[in-house]
N, C-alpha and C positions, 0 to 999 in steps of 0.2 A: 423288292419286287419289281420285277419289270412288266409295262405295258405293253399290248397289242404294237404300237408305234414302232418302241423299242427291240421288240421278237422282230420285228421284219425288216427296220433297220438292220440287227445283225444279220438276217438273215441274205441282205441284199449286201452287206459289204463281203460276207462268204463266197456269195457268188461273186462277185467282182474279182477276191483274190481266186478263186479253182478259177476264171476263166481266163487270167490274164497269168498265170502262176505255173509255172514247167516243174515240176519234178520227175529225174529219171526213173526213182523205185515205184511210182506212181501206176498204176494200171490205168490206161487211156478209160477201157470199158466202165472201170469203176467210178472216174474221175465224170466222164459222160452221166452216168446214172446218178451221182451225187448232184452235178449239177440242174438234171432234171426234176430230181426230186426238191431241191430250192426253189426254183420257179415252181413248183407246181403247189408249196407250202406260202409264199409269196401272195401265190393268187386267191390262195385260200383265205390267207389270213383276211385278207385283204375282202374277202365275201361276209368274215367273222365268223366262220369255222368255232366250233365250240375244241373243246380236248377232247370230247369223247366222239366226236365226228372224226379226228386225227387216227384215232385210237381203232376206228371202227374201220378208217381205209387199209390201215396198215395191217389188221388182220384179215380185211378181204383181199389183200396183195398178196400174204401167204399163202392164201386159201389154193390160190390158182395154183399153185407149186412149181411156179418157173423158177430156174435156176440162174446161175452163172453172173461174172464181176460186173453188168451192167447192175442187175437185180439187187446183189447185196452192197454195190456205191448206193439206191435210189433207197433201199430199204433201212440204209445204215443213217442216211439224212436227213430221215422221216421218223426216223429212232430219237436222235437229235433234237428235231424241233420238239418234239413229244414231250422230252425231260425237259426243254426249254421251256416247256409253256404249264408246266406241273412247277417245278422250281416258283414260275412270276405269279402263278395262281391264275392264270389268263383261260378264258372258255371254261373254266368249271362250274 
């Protein structure tokens, strides 16, 4: 089981590599919105965001029904942390 520490630990060395890390088959817009959605899972944690506070944004980011590769990079991040912190048993 991983700790709070530990989720944002990995969560900040992910960012590090998307922000320092080129791939060509990469979508810029996706790679943008992944990396917003780390910083913004970062800050959370970091407030102690419970899982179901995660759980709660990610379906009110749905809700709005925007679309396109920034949308599903931030939403596919925030997918991520979610499993990550259900796996560590973190915020439940």
């Amino acid at each position: 089981m991983k700790t709070r520490n530990e989720i944002v630990k990995d969560l900040e060395d992910k960012l590090f590599l998307l922000r320092f890390t080129t791939v060509d088959e990469v979508d810029w817009d996706v790679k943008f919105g992944q990396i917003s959605a780390l910083e913004f899972c970062i800050d959370k944690h970091k407030e102690e965001w419970t899982l179901e506070q995660f759980k709660e944004h990610l379906d009110e980011y749905k809700l709005q029904g925007k679309y396109g590769d920034y949308i599903d990079g931030f939403v596919s991040a925030l997918r991520r942390n979610i499993k990550d912190m259900e796996r560590g048993g973190i915020g439940i």
